[in-house]
N, C-alpha and C positions, 0 to 999 in steps of 0.2 A: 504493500500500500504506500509505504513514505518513498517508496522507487519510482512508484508511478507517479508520486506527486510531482516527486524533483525532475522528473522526466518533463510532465506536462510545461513545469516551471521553465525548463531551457529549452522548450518548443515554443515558450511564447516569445521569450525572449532571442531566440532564431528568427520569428518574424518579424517582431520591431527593428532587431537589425537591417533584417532584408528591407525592409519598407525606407530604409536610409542608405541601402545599397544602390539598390534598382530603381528608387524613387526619382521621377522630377523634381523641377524646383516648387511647383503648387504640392505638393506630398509632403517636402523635406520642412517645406513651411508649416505644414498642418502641424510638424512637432514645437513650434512657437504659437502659433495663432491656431488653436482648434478648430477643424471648420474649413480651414483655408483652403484646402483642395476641394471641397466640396462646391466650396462657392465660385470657385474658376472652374466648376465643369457644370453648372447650372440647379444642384442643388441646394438652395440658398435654404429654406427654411429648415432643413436637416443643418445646414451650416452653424446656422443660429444658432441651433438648439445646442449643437458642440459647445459653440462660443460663450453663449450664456452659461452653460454651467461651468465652465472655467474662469469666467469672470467672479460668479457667485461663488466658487470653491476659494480664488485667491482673497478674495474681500474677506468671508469668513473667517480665514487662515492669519489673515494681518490684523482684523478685529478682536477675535475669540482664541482660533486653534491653536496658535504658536502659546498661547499663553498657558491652555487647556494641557499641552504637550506636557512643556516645561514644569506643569504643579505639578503633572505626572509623576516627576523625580523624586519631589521631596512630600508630597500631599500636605502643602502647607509648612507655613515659618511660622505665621502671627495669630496665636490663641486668642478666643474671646474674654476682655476683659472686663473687670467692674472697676470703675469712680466714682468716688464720693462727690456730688453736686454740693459745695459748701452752699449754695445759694436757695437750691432749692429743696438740702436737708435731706438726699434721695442719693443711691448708689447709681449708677446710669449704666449701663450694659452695650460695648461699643463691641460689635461681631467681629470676630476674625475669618478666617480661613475654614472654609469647610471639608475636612479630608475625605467623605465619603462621596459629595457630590465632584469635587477635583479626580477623585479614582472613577467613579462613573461619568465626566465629559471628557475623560484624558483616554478612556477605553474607545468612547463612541466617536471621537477624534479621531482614533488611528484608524475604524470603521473607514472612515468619511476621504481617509486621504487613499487605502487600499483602492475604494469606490472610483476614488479619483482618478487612479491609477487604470485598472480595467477601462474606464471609459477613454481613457487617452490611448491607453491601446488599441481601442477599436474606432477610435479615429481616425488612425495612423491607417489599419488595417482597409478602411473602409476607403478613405481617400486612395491606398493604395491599387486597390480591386475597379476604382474609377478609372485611373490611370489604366491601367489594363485592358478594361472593356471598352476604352477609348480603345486604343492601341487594334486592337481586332474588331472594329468597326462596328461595338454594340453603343448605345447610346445610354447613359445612367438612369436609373428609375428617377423620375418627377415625386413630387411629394405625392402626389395621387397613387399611382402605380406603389409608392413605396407604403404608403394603407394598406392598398388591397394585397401587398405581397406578407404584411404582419398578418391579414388576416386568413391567409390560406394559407400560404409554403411554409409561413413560419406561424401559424395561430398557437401553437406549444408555447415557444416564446413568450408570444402576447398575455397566456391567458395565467402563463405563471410566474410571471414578472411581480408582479402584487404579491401573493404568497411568499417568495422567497424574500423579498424586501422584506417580511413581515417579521418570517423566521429568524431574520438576521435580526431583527431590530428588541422583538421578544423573547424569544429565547437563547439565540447562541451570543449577546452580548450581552444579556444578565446572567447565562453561562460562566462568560469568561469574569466576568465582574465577581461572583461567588467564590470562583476560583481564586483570582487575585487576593481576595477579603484575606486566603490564608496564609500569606506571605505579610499580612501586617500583623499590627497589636490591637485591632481593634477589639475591645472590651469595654466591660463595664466602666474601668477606669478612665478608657481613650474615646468616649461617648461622643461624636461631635453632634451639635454646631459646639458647643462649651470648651472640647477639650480637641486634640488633632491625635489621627492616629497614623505611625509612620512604617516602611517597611523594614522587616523583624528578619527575611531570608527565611531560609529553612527552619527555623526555631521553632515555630510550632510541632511540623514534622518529628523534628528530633525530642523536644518535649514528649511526643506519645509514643516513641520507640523507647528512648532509651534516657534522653536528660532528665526528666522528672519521674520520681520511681510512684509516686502516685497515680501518673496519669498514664505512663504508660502499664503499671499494673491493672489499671481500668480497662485500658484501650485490649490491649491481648487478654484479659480475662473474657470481656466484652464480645469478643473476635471468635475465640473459642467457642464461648456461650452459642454466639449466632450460626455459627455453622454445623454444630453439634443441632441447634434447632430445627436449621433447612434442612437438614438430611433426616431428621425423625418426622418433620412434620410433612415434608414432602413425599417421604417413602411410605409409611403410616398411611397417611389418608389415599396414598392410590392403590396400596396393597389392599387394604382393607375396602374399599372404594369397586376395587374389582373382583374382592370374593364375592360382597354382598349380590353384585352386578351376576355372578354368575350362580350362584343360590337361586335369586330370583329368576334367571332364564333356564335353570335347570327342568328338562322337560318331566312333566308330573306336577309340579307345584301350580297349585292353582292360587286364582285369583294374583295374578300378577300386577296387573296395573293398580289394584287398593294396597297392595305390598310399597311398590312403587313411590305411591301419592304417599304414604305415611312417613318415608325417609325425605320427599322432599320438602313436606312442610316446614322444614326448618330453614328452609331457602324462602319459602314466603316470608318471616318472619326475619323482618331488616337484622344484619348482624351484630350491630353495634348496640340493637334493644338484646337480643341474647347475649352478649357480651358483660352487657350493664347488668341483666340480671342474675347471672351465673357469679360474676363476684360479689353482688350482694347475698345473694344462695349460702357463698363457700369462704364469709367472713368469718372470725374467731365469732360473734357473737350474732351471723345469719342464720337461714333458716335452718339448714344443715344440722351444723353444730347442736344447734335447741334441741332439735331429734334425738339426735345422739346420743346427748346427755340425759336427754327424759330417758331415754330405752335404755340407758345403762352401758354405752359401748364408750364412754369419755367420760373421763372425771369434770372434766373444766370445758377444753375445745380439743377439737384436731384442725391443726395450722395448714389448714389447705393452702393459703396463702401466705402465710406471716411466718414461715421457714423458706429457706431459700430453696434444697433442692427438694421439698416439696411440695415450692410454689411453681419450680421446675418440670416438675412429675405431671402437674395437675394442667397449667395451661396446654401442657401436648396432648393430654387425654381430651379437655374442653374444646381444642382446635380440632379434635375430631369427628366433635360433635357438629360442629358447622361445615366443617370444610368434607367429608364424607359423600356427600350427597351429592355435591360437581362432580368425583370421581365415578361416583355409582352410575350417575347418568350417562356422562361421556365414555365411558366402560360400555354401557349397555348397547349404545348405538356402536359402536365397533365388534361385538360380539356381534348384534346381529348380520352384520355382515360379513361375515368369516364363513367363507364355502363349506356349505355341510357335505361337500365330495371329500375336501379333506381328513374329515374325524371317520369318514364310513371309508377310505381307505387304509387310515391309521389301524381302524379295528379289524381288517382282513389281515394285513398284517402281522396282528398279533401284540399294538400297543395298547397298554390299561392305562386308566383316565389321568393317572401322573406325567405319562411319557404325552400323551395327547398334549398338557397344558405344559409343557414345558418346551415342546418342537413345533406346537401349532399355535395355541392359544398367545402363549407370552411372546415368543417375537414378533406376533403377529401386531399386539398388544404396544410393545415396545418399537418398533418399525412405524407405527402411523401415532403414537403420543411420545413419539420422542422430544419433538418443540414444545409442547405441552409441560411437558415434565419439567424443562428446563426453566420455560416462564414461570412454572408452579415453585421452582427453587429459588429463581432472582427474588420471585414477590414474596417468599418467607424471608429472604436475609430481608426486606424491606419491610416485613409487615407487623406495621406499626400496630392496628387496630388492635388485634387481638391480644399482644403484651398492653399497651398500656390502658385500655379500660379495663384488661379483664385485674390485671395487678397493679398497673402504674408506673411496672419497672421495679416494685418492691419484692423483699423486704429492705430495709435503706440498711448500707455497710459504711463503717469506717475504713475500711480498708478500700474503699472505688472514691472517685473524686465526681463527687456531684451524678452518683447511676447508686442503682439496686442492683441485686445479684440477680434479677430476668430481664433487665434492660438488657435490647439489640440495640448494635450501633447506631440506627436510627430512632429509637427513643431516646438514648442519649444525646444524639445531636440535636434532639429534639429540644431535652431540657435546658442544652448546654444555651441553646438560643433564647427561650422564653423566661424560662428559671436564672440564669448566671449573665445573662449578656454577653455572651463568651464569644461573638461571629467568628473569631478568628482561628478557634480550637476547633469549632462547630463547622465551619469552611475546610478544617484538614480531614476532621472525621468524613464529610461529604466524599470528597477525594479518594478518601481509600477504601468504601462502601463501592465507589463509581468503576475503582478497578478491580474491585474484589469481580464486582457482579460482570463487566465487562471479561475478566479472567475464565471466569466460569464459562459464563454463555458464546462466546469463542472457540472455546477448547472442548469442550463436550459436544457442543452442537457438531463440531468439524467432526466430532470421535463416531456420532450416534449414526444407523444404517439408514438413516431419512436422510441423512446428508450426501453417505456415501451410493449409495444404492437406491435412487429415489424410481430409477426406471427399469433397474433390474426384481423388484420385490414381484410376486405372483400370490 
């Protein structure tokens, strides 16, 4: 992938070259004056539009960007201050520098010169393509002709020119802005507009590896914790997911579809109200426990949740209870389609119902929910939901810095942000959730026989 980038990279730059080799002088001018070849071959209003926004990108750049650049470096010198008004008896609040808005116009700046950049290139490129179709005696498209050629030969273009601008502007530069957060100190202490926050380097990083034995005893307990989760809750609920699935299509068993309705109504029932009320259920002094102790099976409570690894135990039994029922379904409808030529040759044969589900049933099973599986693991390392309503991340240790002993990485990122003000710790943990799950879903997906074999399976 970075081969092909750097490749794509020195094919553009092969052309802007050529377009200052082979070029005229209306061409060689277009790399001064935008536009310029266009307007010496009768395209004026495409010229324009070059022209204008290289007037508008330089104005901006002598106005705003150079500045926006430049606080880039430091995110600020001059904190907000207070004075005493001897006159009118009052402290007076004179603003300084604000380092989070400088780190977010110092991102959308480089945005804006990149932008600038592609467009200049396809100046060059366009003017140069003029020059050529002069040359062999075709004539340039007019403003009209060049309408109608956006909205047919090239209507792709046209229609997702909007979208991508959009993606750029919402998502992969408050991407990269999140990202950045983790190379400062921004915390509770470096709060702006009040106070300025500057860049720290690796520090945080190193903080959750190895400098601070707090945090990063949290971080790798934390890490542990979540993978040890994704792989029980993941395998768990589609093991069991696709016994149920096969109990219920087992031929004899009647009334299937009331069997059916009964495991999914827990999917009618929004997850985050059975969430809510299975920890209230499974408090030291819920309904549970009252039972318990009336009937004589507890003295006091049983810590379904206020022990750690029995708060451990308990959310992956409860996750089963919700998440069971996707499996069961999505099972079913793959069962039913699995060639009943196959098991009535398996039985000529000579195979009994274990050799059947292990050569027919499960790869078959594992070959068409391979993707499946994998999103079903990214979204446990990620799933928030059901740690923190069902426990909150509890029971709370001395020994984790700001997490309980069932917080995932992303419950603690979570708290790290709302509870500590921490953006800056909370920004590293992002990052390394981004590559864990990126790690995974790369690697196994390339591993799984959906990937390899997608037109060899029968």
């Amino acid at each position: 992938m970075v081969k092909k980038a750097l490749t794509s990279i020195h094919d553009l730059f092969n052309k802007y070259i050529m377009c200052f080799i082979k070029g005229d002088l209306s061409t060689r001018l277009s790399g001064l004056i935008m536009g310029f070849g266009m307007f010496t071959r009768g395209q004026i209003i495409k010229g324009l539009a070059y022209l204008f926004f290289q007037i508008t990108f330089i104005l901006f750049m002598i106005i705003r960007g150079l500045d926006y650049i430049i606080g880039l470096q430091t995110l600020g010198t001059v904190g907000q201050t207070r004075i005493f008004d001897e006159v009118r008896g009052i402290y007076v609040v004179y603003p300084g520098d604000n380092s989070m808005l400088m780190l977010l116009f110092g991102v959308a700046t480089i945005f804006v010169v990149i932008s600038f950049f592609l467009v200049y290139l396809s100046n060059l490129k366009t003017c140069y393509a003029n020059q050529v179709s002069i040359n062999n005696g075709i004539r340039p498209r007019n403003f009209r002709q060049e309408i109608d050629f956006y909205l047919n030969e090239k209507y792709h273009v046209t229609i997702l020119t909007i979208p991508v601008i959009g993606t750029f502007m919402f998502t992969i530069l408050p991407l990269i802005f999140m990202i950045l957060i983790a190379f400062t100190n921004f915390d509770k202490n470096h709060q702006p507009p009040g106070n300025l926050f500057t860049w720290v380097g690796f520090n945080n990083f190193k903080d959750a590896l190895w400098n601070d034995p707090l945090k990063s005893t949290t971080f790798f307990g934390l890490l542990i914790w979540t993978l040890v989760w994704a792989v029980l809750a993941t395998a768990l609920n589609y093991i069991l997911g696709m016994i149920l699935a096969l109990m219920i299509n087992k031929k004899g068993i009647k009334l299937k579809k009331f069997w059916r309705t009964i495991f999914v109504i827990t999917i009618a029932v929004p997850q985050f109200v059975s969430l809510l009320l299975m920890s209230q259920l499974l408090a030291d002094q819920g309904t549970l426990n009252v039972i318990l102790r009336q009937l004589g099976f507890v003295k006091d409570f049983f810590p379904f949740l206020s022990n750690g690894d029995v708060a451990k135990f308990t959310v992956i039994i409860v996750n089963l209870w919700v998440g069971v029922p996707y499996s069961m379904l999505i099972t079913s409808g793959i069962l039913m389609n699995i060639p009943v030529d196959l098991y009535e040759s398996a039985k000529i044969d000579g195979a009994n119902a274990r050799v059947q589900f292990m050569k027919i049933t499960l790869p078959y099973m594992l070959f068409v929910t391979g993707p499946y599986l994998i999103t079903q693991f990214i979204g446990n390392i990620n799933n928030f939901n059901v740690i923190y309503l069902l426990t909150g991340g509890g029971p709370l240790t001395l020994n984790y810095y700001q997490a309980g002993k069932t917080d995932l990485l992303v419950t603690w990122l979570y708290k790290l942000t709302v509870n500590e003000q921490n953006y800056s710790l909370a920004s590293t943990i992002g990052i390394f959730i981004f590559l864990l799950s990126a790690f995974f879903s790369l690697l196994v997906y390339n591993k799984t026989s959906s990937a390899k074999k997608e037109d060899e399976f029968q």
